[in-house]
Backbone as CSV, one residue per row, in Angstrom:
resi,resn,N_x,N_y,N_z,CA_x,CA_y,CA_z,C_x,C_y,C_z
1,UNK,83.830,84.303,103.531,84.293,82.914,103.418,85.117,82.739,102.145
2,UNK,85.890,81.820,102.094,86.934,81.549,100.892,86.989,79.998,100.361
3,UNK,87.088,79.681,99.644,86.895,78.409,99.089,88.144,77.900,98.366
4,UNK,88.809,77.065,99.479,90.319,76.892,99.707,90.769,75.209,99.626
5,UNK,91.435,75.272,97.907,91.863,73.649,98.030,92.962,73.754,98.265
6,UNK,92.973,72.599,99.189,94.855,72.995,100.170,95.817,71.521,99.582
7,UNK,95.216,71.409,98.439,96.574,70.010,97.908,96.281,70.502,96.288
8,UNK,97.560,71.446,95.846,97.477,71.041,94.046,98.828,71.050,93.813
9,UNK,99.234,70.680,93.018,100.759,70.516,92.324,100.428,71.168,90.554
10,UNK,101.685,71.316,90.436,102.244,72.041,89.516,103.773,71.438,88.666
11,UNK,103.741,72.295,87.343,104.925,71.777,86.513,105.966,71.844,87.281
12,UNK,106.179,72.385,88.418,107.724,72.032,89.436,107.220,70.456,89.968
13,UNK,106.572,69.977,90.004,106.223,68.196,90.424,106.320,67.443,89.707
14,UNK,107.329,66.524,89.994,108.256,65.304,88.644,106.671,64.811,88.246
15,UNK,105.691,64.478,88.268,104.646,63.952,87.870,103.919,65.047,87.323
16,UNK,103.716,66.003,86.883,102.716,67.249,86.822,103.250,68.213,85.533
17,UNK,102.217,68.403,84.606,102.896,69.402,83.544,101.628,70.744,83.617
18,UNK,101.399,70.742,85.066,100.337,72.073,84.836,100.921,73.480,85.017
19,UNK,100.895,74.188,83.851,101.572,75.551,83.917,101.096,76.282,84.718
20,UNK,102.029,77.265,85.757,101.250,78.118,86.673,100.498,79.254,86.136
21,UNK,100.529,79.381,85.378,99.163,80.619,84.501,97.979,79.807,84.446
22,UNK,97.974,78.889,83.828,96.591,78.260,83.797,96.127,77.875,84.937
23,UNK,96.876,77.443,85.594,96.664,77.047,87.046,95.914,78.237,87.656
24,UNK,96.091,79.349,87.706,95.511,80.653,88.222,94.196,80.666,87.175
25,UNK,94.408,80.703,86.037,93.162,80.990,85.476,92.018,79.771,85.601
26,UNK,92.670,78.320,86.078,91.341,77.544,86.252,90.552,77.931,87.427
27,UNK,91.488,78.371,88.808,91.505,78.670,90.097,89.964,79.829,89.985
28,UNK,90.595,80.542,89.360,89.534,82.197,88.850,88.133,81.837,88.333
29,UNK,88.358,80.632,87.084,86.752,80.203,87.021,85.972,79.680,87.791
30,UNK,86.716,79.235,88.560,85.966,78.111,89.707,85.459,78.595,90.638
31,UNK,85.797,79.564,91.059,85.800,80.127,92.560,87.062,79.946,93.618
32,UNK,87.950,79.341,93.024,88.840,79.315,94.142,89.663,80.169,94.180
33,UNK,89.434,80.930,95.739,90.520,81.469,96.174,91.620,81.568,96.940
34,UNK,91.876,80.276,97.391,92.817,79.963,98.140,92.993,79.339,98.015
35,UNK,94.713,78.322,97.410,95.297,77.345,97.392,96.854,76.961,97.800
36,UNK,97.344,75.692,98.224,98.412,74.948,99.217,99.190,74.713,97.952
37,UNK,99.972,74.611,97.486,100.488,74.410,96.704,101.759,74.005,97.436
38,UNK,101.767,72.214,96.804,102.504,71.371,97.638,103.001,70.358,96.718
39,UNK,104.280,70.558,95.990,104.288,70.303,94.838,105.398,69.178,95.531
40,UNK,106.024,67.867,94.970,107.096,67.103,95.582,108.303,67.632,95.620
41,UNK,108.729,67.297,96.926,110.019,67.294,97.314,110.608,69.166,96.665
42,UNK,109.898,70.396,96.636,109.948,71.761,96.300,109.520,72.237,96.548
43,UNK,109.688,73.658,96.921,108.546,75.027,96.626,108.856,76.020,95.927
44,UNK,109.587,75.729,94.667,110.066,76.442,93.783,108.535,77.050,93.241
45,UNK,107.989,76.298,92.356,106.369,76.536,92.371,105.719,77.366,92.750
46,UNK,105.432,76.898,94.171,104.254,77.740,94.864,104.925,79.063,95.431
47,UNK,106.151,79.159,95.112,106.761,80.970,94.988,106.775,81.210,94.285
48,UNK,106.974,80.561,92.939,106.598,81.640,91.799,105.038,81.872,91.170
49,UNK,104.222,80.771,92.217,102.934,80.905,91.787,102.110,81.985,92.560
50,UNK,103.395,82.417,94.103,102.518,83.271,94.952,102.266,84.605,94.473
51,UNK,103.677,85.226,93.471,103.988,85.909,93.067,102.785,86.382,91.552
52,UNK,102.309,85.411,91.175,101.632,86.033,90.587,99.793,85.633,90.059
53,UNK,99.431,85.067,91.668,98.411,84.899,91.691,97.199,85.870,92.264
54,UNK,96.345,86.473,91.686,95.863,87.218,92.881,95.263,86.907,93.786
55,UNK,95.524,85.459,94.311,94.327,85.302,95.494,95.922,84.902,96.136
56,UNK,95.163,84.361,97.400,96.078,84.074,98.917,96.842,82.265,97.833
57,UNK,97.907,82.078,98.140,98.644,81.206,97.853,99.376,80.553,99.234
58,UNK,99.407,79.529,99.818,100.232,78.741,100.877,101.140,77.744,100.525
59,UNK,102.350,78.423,101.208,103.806,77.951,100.340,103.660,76.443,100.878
60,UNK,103.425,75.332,100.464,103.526,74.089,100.836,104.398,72.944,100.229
61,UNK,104.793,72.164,100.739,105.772,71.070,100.001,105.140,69.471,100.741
62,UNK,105.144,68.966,99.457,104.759,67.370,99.967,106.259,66.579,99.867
63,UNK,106.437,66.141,100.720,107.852,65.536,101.496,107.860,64.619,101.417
64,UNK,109.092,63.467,100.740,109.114,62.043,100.826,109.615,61.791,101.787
65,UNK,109.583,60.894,102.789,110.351,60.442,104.128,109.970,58.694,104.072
66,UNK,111.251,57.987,104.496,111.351,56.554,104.210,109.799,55.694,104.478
67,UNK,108.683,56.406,104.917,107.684,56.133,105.928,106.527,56.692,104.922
68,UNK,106.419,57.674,104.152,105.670,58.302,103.509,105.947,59.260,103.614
69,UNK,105.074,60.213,103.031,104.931,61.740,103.040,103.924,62.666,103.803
70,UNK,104.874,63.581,103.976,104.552,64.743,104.916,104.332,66.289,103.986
71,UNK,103.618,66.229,104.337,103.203,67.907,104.121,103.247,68.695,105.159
72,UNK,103.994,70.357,104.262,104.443,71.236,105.130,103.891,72.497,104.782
73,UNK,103.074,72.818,105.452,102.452,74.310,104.837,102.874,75.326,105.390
74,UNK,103.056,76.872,104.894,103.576,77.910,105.657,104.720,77.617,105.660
75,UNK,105.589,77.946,104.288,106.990,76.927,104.703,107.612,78.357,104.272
76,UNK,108.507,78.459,104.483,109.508,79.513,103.930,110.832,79.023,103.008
77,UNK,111.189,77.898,103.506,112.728,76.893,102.923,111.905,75.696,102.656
78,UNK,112.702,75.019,101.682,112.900,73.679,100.968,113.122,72.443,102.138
79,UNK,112.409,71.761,102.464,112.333,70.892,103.329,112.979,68.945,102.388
80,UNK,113.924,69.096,102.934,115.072,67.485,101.972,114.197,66.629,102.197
81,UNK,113.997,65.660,101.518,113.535,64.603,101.552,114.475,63.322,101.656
82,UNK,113.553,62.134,102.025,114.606,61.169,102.416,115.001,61.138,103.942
83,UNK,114.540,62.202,104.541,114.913,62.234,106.401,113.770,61.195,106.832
84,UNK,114.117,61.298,108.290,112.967,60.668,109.071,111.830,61.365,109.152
85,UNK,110.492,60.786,109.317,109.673,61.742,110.125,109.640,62.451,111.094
86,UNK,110.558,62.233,111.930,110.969,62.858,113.069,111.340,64.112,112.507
87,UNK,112.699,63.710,112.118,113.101,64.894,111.088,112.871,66.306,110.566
88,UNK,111.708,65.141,109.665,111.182,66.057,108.555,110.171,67.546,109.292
89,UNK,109.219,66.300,110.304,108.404,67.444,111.243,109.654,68.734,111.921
90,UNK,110.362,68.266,112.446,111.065,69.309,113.223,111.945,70.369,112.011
91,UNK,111.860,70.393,110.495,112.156,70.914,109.813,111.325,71.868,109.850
92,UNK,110.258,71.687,109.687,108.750,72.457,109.188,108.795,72.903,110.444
93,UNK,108.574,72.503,111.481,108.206,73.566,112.557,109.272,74.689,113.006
94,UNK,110.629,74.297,113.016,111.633,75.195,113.070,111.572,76.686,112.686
95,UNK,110.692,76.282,111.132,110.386,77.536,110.439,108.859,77.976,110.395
96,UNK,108.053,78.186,111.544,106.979,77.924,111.513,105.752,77.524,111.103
97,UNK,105.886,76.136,110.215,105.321,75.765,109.495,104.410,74.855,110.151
98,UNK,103.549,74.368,109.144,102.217,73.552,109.957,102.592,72.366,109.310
99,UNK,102.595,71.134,110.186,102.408,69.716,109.975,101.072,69.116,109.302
100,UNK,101.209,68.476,107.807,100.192,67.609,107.553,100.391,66.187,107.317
101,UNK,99.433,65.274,107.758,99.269,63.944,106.977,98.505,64.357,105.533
102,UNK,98.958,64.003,104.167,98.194,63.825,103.260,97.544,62.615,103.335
103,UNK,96.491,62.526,102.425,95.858,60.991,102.149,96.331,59.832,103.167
104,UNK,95.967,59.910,104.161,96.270,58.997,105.163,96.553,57.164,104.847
105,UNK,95.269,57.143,103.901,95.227,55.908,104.039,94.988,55.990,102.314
106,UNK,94.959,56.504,101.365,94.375,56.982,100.037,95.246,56.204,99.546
107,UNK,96.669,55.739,99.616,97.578,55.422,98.731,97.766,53.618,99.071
108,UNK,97.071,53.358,99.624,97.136,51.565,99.774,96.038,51.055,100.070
109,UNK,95.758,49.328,100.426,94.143,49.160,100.053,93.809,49.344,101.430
110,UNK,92.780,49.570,101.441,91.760,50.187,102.434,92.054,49.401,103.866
111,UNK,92.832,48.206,104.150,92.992,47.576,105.724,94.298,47.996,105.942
112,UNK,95.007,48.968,104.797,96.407,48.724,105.388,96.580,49.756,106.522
113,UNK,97.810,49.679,107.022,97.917,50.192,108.030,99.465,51.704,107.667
114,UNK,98.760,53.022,107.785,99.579,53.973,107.395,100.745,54.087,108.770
115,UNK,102.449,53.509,108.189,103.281,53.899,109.229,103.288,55.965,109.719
116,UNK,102.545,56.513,109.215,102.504,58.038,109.548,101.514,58.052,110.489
117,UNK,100.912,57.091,110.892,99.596,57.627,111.624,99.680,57.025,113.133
118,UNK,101.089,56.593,113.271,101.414,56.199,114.802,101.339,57.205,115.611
119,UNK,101.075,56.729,116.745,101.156,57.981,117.778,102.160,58.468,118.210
120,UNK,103.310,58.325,118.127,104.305,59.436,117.570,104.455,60.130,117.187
121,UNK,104.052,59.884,115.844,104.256,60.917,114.839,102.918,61.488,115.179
122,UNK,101.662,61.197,115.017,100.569,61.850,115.267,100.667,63.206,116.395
123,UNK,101.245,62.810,117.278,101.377,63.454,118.437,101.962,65.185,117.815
124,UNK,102.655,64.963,117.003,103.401,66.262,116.056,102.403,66.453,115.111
125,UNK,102.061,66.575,114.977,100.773,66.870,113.213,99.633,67.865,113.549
126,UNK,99.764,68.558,112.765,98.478,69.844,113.058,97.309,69.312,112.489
127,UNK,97.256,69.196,111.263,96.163,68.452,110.176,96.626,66.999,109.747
128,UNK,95.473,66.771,109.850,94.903,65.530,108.623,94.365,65.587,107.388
129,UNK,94.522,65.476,106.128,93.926,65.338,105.005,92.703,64.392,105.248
130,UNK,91.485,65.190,105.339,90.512,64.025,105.312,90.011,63.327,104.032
131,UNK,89.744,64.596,103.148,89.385,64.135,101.761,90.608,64.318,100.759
132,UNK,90.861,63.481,99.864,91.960,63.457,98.962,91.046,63.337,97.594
133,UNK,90.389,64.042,96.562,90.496,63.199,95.291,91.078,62.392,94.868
134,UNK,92.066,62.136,94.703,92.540,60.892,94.184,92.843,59.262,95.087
135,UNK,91.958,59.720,96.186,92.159,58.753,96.999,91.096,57.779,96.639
136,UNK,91.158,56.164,96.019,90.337,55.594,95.364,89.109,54.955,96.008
137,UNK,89.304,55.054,97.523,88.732,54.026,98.393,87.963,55.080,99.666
138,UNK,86.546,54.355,99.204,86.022,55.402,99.989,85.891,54.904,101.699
139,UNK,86.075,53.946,101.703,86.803,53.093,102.822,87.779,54.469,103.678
140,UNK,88.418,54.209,102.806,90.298,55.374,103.108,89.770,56.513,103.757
141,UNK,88.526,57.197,103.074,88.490,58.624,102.981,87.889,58.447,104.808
142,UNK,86.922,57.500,104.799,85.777,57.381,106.575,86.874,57.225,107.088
143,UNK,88.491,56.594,107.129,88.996,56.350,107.999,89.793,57.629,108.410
144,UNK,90.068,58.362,107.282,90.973,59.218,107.294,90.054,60.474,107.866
145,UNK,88.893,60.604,108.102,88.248,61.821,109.011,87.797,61.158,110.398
146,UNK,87.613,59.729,110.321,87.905,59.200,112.179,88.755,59.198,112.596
147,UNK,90.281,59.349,111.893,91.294,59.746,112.686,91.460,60.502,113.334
148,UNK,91.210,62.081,112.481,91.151,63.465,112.383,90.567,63.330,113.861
149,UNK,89.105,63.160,114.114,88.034,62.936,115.169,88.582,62.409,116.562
150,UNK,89.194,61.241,116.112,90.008,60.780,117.516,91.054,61.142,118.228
151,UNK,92.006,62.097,116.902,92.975,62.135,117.350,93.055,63.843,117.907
152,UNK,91.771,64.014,117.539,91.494,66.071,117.797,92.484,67.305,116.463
153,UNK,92.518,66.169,115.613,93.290,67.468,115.018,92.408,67.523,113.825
154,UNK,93.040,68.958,113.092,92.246,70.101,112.104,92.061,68.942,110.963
155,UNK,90.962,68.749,110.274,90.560,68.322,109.098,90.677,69.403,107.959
156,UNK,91.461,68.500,106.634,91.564,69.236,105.461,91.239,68.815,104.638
157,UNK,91.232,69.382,103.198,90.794,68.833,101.736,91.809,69.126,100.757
158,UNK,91.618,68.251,99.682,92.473,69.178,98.705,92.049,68.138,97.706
159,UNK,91.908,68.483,96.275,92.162,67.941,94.889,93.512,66.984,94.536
160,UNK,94.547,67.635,95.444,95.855,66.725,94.685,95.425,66.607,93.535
161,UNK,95.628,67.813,92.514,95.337,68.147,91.381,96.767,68.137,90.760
162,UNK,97.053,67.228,89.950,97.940,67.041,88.834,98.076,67.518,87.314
163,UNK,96.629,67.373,87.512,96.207,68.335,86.070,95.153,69.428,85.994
164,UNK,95.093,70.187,85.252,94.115,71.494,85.733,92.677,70.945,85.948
165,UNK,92.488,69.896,84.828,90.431,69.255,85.408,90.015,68.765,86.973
166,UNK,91.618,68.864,87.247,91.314,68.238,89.236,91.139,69.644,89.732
167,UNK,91.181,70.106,89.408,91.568,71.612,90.537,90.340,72.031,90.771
168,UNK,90.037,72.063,92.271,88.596,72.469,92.756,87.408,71.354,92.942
169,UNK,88.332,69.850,92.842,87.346,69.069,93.240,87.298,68.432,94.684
170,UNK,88.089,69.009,95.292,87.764,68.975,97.014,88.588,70.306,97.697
171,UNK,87.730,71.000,98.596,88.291,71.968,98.716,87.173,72.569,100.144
172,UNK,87.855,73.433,100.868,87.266,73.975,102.381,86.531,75.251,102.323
173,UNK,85.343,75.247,102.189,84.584,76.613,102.646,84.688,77.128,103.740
174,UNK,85.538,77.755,103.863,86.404,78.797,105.425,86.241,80.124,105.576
175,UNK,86.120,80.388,106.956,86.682,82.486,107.136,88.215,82.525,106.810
176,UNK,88.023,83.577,106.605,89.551,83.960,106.027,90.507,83.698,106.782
177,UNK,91.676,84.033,106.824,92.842,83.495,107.554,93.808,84.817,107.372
178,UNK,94.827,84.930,108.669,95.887,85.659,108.831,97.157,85.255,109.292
179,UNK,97.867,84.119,108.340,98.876,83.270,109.000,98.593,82.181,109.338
180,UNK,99.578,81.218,109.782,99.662,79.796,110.071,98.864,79.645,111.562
181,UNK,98.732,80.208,112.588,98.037,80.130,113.530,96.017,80.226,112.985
182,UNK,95.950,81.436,112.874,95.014,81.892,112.404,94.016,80.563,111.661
183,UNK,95.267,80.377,110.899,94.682,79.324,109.310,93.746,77.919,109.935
184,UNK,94.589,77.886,111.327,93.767,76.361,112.020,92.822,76.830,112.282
185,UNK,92.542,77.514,113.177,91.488,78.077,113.906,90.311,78.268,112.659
186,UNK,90.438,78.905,111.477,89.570,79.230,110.399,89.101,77.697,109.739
187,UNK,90.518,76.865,109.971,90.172,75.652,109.346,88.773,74.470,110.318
188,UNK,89.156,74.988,111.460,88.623,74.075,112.378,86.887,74.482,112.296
189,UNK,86.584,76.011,111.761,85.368,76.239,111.063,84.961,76.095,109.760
190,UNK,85.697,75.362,108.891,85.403,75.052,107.707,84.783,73.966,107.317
191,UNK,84.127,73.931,106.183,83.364,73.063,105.728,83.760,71.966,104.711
192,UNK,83.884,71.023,104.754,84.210,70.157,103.103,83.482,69.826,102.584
193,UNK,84.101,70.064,101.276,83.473,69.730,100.035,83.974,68.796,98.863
194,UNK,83.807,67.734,98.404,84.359,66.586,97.247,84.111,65.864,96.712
195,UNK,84.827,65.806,95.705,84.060,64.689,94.548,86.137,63.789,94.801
196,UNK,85.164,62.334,94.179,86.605,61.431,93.664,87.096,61.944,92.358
197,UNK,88.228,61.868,91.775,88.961,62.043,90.610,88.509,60.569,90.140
198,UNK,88.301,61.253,88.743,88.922,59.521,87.655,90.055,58.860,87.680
199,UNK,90.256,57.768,87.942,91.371,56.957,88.398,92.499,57.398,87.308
200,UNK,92.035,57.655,86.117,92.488,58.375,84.706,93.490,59.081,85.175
201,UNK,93.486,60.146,86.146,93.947,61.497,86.383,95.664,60.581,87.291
202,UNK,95.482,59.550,87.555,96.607,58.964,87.971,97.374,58.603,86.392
203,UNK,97.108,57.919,85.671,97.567,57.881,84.345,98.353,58.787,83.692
204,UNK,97.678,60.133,84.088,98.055,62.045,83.759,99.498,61.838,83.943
205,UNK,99.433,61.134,85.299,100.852,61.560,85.966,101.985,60.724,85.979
206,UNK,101.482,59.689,85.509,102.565,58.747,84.913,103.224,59.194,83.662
207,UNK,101.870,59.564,82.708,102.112,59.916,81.409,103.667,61.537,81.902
208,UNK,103.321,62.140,82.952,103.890,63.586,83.053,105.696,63.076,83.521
209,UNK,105.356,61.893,84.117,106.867,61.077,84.483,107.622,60.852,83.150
210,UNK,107.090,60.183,82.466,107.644,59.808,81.195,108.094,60.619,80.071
211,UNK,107.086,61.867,80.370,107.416,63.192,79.691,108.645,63.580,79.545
212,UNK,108.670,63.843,81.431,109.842,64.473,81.848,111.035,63.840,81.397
213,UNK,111.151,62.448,82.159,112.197,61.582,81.634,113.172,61.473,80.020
214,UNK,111.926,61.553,79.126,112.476,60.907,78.074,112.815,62.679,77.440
215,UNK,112.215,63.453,77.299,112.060,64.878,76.753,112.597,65.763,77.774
216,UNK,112.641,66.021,78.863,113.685,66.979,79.770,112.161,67.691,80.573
217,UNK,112.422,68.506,81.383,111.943,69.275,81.678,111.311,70.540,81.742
218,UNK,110.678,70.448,80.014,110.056,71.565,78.982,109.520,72.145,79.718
219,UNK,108.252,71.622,80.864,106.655,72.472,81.106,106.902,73.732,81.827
220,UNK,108.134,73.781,82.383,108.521,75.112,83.357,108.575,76.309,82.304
221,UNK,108.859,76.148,81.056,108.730,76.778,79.854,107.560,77.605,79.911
222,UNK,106.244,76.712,79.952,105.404,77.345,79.680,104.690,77.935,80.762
223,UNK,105.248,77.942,82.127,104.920,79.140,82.845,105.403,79.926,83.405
């Protein structure tokens, strides 16, 4: 079994100054060996993080689209942001990539209603993010694994770790995996596991906006 958080970002994410070395070495204390690395609108990152991590790494990109964001795991190319959902899905699958909803409902208050979770778009989506750390509302989180439930598709986890103290606070106890096919099937036997983030850890990433902005784009420096 492998203990696999499938949402962290990195100093390639306009919000994020976590160097990919440390990033591996928090990964190593923890137990984790498998991580999505789904950094915004890139996967500059999670290739240079595949390259020198020793555990399994999944090239992923979290995607802005006028509607929200999409996650693309198993990606090989840079998926544009700013398309439709329509779009964006038929990008990712082109190149055999797997369709996710992140945080379904994590990013607004708990009655709203996520335009990603129509049956349209649903109809295209491999996974659901059930658990998000940083998703504030535990409201969000029950709705976002009755979706999963109703709608028959793979339940996931991830930290959406911005800074290295998130990394490993929600994450899938799974059999191993051999590829993007494989990975569901292993996922659909996995277990979750999570804690909420400190609302703090949103602050991180404001503070990492402002960084960037006013000072340039140092943190790639340091990994």
């Amino acid at each position: 079994m492998i203990k696999a958080d499938l949402h962290i970002h990195t100093c390639y994410s306009i919000d994020c100054l976590s160097p990919l070395e440390q990033i591996v070495e928090r990964c190593l204390k923890l137990g984790i060996n498998c991580i999505a690395v789904a950094d915004h609108n890139t996967i500059a990152g999670a290739l240079k993080l595949r390259e020198i991590a020793p555990f399994k790494v999944i090239i992923a990109e979290e995607i802005s689209t006028p509607e929200g964001e999409i996650m693309g795991l198993f990606l090989s190319e840079k998926v544009s942001q700013g398309l439709s959902p329509q779009e964006t899905i038929s990008r990712i699958k082109s190149q055999g990539g797997l369709v996710a909803i992140p945080h379904p409902f994590g990013r607004s208050l708990p009655w709203n209603t996520n335009m990603l979770t129509s049956t349209e778009v649903l109809s295209q989506v491999d996974i659901i993010e059930t658990f998000n750390s940083r998703t504030p509302f535990s409201n969000s989180i029950a709705r976002a694994g009755k979706l999963a439930k109703e709608q028959r598709k793979a339940a996931s986890a991830g930290s959406d770790a911005h800074t290295l103290g998130e990394i490993g606070r929600a994450y899938v106890e799974m059999p191993e995996f051999d590829g993007s096919a494989d990975f569901l099937n292993s996922l659909a036997q996995g277990k979750i596991f999570g804690q909420k983030s400190s609302y703090s850890a949103h602050f991180a990433s404001t503070w990492a906006k402002i960084r960037k902005h006013v000072l340039g784009d140092s943190s790639r420096g340091l990994s």
